[in-house]
Backbone and ligand atoms as CSV (ligand in chain L), in Angstrom:
chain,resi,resn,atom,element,x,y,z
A,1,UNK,N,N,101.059,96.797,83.173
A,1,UNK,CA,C,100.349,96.008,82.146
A,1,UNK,C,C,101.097,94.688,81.895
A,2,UNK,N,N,100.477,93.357,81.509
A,2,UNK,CA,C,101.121,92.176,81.416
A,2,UNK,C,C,100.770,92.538,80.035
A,3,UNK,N,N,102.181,91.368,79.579
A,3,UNK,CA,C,102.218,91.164,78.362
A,3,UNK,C,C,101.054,90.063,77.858
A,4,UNK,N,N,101.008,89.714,76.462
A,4,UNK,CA,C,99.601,88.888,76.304
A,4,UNK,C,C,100.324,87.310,76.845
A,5,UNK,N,N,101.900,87.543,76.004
A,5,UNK,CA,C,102.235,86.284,77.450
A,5,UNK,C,C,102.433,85.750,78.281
A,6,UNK,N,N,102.420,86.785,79.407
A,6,UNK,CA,C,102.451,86.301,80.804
A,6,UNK,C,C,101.092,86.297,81.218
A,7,UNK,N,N,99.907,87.006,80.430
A,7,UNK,CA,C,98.761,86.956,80.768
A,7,UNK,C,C,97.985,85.541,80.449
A,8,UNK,N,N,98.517,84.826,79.702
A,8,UNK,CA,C,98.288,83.728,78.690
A,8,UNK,C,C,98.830,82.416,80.213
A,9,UNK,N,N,100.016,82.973,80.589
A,9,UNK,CA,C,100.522,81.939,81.305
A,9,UNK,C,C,99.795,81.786,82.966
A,10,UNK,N,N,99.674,82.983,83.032
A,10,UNK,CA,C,98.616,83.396,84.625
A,10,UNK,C,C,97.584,82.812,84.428
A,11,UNK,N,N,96.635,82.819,83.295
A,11,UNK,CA,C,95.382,81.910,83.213
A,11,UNK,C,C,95.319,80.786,83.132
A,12,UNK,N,N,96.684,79.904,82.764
A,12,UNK,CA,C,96.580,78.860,82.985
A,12,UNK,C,C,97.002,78.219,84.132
A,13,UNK,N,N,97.821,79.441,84.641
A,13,UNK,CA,C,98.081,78.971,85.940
A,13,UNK,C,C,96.321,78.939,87.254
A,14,UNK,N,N,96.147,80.186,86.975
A,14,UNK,CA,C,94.411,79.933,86.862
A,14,UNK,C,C,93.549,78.879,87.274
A,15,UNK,N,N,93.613,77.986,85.805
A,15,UNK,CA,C,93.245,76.858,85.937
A,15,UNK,C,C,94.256,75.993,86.592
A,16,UNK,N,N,95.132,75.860,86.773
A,16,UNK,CA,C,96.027,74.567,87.262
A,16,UNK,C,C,95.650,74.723,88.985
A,17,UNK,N,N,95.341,75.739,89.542
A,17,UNK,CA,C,94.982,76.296,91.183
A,17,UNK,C,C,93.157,75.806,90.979
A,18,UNK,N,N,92.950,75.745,90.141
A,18,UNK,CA,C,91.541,75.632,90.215
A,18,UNK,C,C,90.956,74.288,90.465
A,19,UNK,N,N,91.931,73.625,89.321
A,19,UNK,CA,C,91.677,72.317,89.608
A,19,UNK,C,C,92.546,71.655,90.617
A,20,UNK,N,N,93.520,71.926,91.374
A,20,UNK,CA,C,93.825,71.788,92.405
A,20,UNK,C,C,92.813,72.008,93.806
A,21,UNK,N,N,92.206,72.802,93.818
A,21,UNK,CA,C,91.131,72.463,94.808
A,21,UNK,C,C,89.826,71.957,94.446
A,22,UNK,N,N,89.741,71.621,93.067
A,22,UNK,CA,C,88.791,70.827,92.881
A,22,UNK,C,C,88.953,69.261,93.205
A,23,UNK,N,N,90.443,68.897,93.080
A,23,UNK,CA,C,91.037,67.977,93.443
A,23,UNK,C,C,91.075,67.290,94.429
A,24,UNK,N,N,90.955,68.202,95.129
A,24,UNK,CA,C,91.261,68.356,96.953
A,24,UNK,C,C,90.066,67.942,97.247
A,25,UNK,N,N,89.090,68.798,97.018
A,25,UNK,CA,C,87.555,68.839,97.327
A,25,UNK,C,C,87.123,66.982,97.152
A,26,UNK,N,N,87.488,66.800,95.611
A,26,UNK,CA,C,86.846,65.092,95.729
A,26,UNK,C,C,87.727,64.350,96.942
A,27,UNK,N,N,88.718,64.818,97.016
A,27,UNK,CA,C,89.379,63.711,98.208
A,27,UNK,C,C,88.973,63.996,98.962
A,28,UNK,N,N,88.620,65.107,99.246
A,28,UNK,CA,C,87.834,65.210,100.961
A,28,UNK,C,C,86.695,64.629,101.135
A,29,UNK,N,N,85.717,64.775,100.425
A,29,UNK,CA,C,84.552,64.158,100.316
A,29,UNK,C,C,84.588,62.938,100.082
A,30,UNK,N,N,85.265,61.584,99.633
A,30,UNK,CA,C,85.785,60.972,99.479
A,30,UNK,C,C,86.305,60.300,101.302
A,31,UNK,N,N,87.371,61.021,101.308
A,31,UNK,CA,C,87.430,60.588,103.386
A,31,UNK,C,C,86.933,60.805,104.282
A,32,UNK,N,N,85.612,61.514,103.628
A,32,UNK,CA,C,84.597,61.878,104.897
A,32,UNK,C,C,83.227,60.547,104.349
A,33,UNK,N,N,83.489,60.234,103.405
A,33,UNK,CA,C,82.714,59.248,103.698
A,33,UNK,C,C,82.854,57.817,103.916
A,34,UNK,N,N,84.709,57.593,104.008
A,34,UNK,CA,C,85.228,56.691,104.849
A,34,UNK,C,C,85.665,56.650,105.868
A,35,UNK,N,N,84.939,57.868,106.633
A,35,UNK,CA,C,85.035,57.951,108.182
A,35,UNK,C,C,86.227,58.638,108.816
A,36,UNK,N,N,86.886,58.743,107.600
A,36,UNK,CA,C,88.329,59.791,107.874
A,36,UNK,C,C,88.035,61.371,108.145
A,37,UNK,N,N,87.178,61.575,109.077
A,37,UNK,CA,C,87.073,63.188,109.057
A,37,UNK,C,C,88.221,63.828,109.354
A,38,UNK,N,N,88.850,63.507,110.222
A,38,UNK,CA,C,90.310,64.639,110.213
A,38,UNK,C,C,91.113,64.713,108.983
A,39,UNK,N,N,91.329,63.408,108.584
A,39,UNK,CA,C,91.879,63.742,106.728
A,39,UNK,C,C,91.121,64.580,105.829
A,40,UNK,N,N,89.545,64.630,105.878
A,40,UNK,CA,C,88.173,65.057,105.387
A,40,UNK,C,C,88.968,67.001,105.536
A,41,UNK,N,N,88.869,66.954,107.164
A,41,UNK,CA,C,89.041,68.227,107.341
A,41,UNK,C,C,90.337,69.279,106.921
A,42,UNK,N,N,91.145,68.250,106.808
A,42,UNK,CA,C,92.997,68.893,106.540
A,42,UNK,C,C,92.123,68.961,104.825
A,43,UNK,N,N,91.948,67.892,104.003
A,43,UNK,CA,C,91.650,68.331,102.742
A,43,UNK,C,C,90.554,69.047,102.005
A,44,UNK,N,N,89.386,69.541,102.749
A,44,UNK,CA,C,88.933,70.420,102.350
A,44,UNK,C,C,89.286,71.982,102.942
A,45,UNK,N,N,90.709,71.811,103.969
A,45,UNK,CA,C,91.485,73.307,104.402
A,45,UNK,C,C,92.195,73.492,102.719
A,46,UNK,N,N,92.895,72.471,102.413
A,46,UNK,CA,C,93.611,72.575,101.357
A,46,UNK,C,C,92.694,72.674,100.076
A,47,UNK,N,N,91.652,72.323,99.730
A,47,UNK,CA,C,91.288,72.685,98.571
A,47,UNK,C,C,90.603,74.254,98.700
A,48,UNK,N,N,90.550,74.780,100.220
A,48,UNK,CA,C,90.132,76.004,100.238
A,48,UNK,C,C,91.336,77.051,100.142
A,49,UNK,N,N,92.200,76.766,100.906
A,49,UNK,CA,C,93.994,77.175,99.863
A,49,UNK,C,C,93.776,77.469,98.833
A,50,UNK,N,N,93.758,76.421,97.860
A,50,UNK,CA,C,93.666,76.412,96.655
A,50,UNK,C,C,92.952,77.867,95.728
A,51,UNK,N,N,91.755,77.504,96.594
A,51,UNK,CA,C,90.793,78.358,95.440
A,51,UNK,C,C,91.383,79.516,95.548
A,52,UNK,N,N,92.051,79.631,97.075
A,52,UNK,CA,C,92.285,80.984,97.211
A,52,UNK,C,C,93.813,81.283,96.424
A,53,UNK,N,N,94.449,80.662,95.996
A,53,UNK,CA,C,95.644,80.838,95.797
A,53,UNK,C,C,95.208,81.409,94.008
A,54,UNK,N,N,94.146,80.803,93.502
A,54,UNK,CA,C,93.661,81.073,92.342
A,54,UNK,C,C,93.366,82.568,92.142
A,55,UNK,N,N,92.248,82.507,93.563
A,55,UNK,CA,C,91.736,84.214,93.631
A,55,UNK,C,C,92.600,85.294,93.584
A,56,UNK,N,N,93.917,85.307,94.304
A,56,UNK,CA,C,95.229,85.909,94.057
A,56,UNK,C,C,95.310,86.170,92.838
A,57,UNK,N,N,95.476,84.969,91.940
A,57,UNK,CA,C,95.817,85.128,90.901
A,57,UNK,C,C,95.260,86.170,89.888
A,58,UNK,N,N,93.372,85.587,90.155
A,58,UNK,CA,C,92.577,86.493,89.696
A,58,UNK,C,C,92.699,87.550,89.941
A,59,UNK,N,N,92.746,88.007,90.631
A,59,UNK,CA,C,92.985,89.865,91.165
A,59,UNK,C,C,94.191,90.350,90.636
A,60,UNK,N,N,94.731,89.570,90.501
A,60,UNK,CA,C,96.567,90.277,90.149
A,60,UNK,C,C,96.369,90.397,88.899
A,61,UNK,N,N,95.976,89.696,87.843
A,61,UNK,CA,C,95.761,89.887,86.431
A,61,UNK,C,C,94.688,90.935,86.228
A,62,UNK,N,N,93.615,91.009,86.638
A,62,UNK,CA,C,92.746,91.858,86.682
A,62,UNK,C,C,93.083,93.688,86.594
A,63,UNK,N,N,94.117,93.758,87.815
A,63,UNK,CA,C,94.788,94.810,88.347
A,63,UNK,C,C,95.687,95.322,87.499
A,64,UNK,N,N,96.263,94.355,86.877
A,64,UNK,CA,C,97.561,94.588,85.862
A,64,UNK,C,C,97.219,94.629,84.073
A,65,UNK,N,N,95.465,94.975,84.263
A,65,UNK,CA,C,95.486,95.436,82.918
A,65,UNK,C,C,94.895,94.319,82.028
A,66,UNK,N,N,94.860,93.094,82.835
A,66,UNK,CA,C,94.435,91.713,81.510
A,66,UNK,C,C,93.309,91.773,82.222
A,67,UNK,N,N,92.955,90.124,81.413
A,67,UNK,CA,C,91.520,89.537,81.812
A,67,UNK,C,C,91.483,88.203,82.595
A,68,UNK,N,N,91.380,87.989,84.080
A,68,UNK,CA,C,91.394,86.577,84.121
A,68,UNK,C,C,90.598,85.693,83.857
A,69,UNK,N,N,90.384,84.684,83.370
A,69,UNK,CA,C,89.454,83.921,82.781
A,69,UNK,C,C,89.200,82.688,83.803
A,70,UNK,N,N,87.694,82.368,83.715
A,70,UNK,CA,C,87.799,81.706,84.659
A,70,UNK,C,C,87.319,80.069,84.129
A,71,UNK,N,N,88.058,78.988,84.740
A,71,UNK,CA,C,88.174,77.579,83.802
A,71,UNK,C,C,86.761,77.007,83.828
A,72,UNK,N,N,86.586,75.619,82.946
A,72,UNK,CA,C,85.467,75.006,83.012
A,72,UNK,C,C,86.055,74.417,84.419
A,73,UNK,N,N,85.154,73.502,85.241
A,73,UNK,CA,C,85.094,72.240,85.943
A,73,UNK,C,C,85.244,71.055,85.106
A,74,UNK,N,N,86.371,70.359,85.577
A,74,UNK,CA,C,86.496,69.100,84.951
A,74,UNK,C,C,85.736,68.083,85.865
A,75,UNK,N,N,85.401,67.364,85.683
A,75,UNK,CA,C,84.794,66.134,86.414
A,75,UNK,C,C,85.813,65.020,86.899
A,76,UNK,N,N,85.766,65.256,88.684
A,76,UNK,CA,C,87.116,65.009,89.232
A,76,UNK,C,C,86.534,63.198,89.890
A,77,UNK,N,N,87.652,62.366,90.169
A,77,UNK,CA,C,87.336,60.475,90.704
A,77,UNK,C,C,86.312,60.623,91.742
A,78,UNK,N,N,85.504,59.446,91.765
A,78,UNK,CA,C,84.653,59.736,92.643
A,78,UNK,C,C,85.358,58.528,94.178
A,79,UNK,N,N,86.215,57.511,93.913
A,79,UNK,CA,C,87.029,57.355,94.584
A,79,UNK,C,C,88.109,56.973,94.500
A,80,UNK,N,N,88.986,56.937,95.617
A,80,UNK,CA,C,90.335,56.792,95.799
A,80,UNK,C,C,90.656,55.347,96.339
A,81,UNK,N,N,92.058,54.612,96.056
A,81,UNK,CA,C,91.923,53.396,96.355
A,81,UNK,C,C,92.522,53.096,97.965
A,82,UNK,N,N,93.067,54.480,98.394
A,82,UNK,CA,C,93.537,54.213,99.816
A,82,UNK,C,C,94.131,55.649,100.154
A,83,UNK,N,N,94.345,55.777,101.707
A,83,UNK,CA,C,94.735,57.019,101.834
A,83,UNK,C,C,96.248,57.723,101.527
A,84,UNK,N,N,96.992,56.311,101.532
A,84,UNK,CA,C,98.590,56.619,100.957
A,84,UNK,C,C,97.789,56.567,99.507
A,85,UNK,N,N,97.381,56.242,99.045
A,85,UNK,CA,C,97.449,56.750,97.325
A,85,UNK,C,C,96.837,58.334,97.534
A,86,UNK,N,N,96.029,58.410,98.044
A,86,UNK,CA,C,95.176,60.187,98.078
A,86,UNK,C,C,96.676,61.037,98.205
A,87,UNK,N,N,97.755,60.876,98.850
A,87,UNK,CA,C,98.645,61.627,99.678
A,87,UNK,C,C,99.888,61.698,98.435
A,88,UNK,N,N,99.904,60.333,98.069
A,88,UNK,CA,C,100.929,60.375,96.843
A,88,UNK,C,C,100.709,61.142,95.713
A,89,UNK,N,N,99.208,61.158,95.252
A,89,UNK,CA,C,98.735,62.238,94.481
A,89,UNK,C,C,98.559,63.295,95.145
A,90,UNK,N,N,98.408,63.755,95.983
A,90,UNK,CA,C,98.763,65.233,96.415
A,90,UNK,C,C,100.584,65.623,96.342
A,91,UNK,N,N,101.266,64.961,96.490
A,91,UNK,CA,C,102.308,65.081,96.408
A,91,UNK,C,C,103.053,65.579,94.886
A,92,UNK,N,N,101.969,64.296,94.387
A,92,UNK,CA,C,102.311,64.460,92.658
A,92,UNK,C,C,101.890,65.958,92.096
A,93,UNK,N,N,101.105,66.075,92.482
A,93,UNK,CA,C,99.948,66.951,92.252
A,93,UNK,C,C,101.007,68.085,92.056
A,94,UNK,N,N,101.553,68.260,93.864
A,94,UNK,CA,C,102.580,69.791,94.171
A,94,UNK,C,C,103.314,69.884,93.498
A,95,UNK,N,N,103.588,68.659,92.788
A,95,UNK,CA,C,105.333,69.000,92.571
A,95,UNK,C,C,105.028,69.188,90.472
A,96,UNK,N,N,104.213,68.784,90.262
A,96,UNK,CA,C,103.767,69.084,89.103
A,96,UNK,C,C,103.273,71.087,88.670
A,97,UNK,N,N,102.694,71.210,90.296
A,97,UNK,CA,C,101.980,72.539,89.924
A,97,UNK,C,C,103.580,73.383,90.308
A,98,UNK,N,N,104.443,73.130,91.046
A,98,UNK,CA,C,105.683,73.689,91.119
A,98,UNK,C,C,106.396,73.894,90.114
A,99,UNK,N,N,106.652,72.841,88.964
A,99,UNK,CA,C,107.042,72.689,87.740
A,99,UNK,C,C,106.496,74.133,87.225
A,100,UNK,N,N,105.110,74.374,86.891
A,100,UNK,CA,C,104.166,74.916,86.263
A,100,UNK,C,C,104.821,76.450,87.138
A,101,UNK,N,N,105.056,76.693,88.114
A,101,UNK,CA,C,105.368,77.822,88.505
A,101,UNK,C,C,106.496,78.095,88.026
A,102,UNK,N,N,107.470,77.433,88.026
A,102,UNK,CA,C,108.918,77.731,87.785
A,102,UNK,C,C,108.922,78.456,86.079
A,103,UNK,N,N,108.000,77.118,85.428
A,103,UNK,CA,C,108.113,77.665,84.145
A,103,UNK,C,C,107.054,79.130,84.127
A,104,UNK,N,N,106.889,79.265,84.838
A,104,UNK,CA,C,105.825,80.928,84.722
A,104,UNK,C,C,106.961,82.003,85.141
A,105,UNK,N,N,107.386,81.691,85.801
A,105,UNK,CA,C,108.940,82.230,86.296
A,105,UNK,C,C,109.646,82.682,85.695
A,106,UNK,N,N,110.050,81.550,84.391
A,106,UNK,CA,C,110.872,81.942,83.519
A,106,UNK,C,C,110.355,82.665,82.438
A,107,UNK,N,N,109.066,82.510,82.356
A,107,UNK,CA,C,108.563,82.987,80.952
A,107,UNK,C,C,108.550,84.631,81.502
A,108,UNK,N,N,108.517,85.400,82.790
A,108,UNK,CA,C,108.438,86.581,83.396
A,108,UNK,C,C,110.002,87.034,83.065
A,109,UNK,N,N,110.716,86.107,83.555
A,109,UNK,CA,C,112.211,87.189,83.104
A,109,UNK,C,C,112.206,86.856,81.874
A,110,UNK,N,N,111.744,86.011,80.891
A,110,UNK,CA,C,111.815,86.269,79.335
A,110,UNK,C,C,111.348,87.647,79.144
A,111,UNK,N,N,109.902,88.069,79.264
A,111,UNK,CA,C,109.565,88.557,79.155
A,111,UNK,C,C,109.666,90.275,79.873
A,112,UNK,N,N,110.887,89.811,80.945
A,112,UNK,CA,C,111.269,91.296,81.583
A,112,UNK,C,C,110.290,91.789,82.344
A,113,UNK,N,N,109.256,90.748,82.729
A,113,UNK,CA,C,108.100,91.111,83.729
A,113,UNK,C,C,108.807,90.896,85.714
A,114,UNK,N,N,108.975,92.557,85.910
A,114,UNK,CA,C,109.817,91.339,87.369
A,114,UNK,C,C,108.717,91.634,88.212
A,115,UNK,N,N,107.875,92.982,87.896
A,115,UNK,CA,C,106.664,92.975,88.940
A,115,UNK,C,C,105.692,91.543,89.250
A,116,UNK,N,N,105.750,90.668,87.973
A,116,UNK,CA,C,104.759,90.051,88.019
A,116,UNK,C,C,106.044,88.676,88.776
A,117,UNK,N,N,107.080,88.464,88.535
A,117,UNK,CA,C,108.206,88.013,88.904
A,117,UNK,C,C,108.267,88.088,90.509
A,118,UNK,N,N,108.108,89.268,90.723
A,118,UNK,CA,C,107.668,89.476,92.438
A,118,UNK,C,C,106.819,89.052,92.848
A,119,UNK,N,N,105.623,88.811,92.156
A,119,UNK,CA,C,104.222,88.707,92.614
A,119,UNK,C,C,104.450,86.566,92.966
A,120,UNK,N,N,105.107,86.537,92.540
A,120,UNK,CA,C,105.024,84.651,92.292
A,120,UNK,C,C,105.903,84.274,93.044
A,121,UNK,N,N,106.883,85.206,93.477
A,121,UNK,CA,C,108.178,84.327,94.800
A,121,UNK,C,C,107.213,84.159,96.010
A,122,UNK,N,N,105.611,84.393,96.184
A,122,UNK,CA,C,104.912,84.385,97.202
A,122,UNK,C,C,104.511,82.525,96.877
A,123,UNK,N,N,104.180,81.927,95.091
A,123,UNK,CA,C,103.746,81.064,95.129
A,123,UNK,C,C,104.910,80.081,95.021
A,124,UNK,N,N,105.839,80.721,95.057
A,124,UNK,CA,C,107.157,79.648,94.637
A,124,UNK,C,C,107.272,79.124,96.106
A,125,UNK,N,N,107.822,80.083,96.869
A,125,UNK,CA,C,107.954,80.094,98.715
A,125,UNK,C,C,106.692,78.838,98.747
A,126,UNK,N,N,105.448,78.859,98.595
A,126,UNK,CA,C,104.491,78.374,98.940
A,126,UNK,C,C,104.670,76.640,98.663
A,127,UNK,N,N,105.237,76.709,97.062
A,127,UNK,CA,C,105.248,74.997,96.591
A,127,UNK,C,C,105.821,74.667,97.491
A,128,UNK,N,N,107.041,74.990,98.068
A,128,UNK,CA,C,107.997,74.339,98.466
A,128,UNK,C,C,107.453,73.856,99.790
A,129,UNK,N,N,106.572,75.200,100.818
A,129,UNK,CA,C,106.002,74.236,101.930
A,129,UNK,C,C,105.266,72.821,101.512
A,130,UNK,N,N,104.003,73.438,100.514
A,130,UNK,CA,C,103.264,72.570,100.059
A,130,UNK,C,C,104.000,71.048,99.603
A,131,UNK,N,N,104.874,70.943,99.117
A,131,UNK,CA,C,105.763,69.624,98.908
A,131,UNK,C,C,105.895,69.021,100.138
A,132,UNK,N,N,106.677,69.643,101.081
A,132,UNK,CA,C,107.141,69.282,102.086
A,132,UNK,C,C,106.695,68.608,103.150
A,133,UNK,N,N,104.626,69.527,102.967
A,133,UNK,CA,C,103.824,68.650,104.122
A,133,UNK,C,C,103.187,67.656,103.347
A,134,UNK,N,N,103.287,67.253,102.192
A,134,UNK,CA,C,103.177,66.331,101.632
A,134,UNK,C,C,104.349,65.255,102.224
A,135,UNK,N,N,104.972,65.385,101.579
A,135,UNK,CA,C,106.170,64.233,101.810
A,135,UNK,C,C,106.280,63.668,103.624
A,136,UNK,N,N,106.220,65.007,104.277
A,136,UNK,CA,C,105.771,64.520,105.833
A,136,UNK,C,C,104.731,63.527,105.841
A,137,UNK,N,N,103.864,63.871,105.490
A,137,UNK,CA,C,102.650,63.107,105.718
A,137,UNK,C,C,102.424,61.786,105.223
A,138,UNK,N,N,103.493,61.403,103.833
A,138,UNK,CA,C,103.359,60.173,103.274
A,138,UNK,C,C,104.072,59.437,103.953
A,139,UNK,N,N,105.385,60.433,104.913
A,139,UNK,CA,C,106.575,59.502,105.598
A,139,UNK,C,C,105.429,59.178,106.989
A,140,UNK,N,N,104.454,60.051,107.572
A,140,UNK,CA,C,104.322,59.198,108.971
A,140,UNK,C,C,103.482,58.295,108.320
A,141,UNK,N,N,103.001,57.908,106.490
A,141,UNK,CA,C,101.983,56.967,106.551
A,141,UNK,C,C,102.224,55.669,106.402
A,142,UNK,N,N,103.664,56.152,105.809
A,142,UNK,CA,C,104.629,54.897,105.565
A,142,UNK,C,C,104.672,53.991,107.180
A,143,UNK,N,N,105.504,54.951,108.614
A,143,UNK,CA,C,105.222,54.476,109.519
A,143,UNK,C,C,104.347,53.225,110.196
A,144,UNK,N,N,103.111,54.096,109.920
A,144,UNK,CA,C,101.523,53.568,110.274
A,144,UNK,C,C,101.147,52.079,109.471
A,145,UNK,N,N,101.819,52.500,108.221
A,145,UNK,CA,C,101.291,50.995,107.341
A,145,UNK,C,C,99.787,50.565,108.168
A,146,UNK,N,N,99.649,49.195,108.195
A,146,UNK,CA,C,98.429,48.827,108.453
A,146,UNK,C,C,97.857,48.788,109.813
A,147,UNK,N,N,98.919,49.727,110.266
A,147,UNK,CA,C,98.057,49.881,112.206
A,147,UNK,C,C,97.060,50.513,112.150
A,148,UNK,N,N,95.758,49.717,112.705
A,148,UNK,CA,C,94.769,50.929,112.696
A,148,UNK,C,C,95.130,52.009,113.637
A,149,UNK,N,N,95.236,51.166,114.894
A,149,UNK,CA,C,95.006,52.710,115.632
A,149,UNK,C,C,96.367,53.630,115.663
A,150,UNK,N,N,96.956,53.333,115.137
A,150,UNK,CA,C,97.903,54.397,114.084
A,150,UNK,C,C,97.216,55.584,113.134
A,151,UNK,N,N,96.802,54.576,112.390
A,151,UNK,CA,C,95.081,55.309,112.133
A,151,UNK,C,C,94.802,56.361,111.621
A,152,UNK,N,N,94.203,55.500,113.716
A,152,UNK,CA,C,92.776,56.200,114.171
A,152,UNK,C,C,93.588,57.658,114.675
A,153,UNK,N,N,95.128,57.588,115.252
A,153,UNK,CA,C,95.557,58.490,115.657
A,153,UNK,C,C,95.970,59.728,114.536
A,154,UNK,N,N,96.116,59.446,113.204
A,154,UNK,CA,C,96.956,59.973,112.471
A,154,UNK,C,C,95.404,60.997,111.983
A,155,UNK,N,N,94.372,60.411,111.613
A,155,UNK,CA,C,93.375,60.595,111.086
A,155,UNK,C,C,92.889,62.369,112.598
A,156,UNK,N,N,92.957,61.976,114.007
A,156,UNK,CA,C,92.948,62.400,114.642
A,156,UNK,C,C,93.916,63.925,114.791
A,157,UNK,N,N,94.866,63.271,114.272
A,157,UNK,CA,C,96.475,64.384,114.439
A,157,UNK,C,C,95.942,65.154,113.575
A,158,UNK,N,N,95.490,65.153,112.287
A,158,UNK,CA,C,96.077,65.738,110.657
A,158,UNK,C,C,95.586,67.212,111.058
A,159,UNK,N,N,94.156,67.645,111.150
A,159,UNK,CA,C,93.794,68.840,111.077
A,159,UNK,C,C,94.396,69.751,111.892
A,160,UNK,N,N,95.453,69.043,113.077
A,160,UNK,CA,C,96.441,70.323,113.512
A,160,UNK,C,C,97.451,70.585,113.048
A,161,UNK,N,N,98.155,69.307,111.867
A,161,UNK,CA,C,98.928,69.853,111.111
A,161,UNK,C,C,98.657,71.055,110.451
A,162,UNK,N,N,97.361,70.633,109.139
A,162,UNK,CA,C,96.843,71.713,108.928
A,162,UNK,C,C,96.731,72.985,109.409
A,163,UNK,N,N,95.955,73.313,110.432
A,163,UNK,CA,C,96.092,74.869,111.405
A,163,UNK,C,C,97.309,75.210,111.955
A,164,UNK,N,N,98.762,74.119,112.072
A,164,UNK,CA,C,99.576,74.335,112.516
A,164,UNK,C,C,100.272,75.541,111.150
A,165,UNK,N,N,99.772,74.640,109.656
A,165,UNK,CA,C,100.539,74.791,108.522
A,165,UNK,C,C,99.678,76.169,108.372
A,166,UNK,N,N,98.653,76.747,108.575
A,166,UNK,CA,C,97.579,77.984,108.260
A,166,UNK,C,C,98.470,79.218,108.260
A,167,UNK,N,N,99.544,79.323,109.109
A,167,UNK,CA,C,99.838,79.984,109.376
A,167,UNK,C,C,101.115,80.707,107.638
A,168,UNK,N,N,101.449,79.508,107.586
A,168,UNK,CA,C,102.054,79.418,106.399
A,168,UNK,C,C,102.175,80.473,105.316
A,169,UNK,N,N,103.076,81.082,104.878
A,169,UNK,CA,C,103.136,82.132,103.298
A,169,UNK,C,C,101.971,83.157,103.586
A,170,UNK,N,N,101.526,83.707,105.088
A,170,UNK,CA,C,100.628,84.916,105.051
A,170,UNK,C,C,99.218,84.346,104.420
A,171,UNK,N,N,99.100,83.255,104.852
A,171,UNK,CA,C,97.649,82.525,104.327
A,171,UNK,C,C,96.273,83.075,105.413
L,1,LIG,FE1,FE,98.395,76.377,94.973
L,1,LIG,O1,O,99.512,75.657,96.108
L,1,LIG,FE2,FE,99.802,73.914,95.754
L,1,LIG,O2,O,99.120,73.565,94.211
């Protein structure tokens, strides 16, 4: 059984995964209609992550006796001003929702929850990739600066990062 405060903190974690692939979702749609389909495709892999990283969530609270609740939709940009900005906010994004884990973390050994403590070294392990192919990705964009066919190549590359990264935290 979770306590009402770790159950309190799971739902918002909840929402913070939720709107993370809602997030995702406008950027993808977003570079698919600036012709960026391989960026299109790496970010609607990742906002499908997402939901799923939520659904986890959902089931685990469910299982353990609470209720997961499920968030409104916020109404996410309809565009972005470039693809290094899309990437910097994904970056921001991770390292914000990492924050948000750590402190769920702690509120579990406050609370002497280590089952649920166990259950989250799966999403902790996870930020840390998630940061990482961020920060990759802003460093080859840095590279590229204004080459197109840098690009055209990078735009080309991304979705095997992605399937390379699938493999990732038992995803
Ligand atoms: Fe849910 O993994 Fe990032 O945010």
């Amino acid at each position: 059984m979770v306590s009402n405060k770790v159950e309190t903190a799971l739902n918002k974690q909840i929402e913070f995964e939720a709107s993370s692939s809602q997030y995702y979702l406008a950027m993808a749609s977003w570079a698919e209609t600036q012709g960026l389909t391989g960026v299109a495709e790496f970010l609607y892999a990742q906002s499908d992550e997402e939901r799923m990283h939520m659904l986890k969530l959902v089931k685990y609270v469910n299982e353990r006796g609470g209720h997961a609740l499920v968030p409104a939709l916020k109404e996410q940009p309809k565009k972005f001003k470039s693809i290094q900005y899309v990437f910097e906010e994904v970056l921001k994004h991770e390292v914000f929702v990492s924050n948000e884990i750590n402190g769920l973390v702690d509120i579990c050994l406050k609370e002497k929850d280590y089952t649920t403590h166990n259950f989250l070294q799966w999403y902790v392990a996870e930020q840390i990739e998630e940061e990482a192919l961020a920060r990759k990705i802003l460093d080859k964009l840095k590279l590229i600066g204004d080459d197109k066919g840098g690009m055209y190549l990078f735009d080309r590359d991304l979705p095997s990062i992605s399937i390379a990264g699938a493999g990732r935290g038992g995803k």
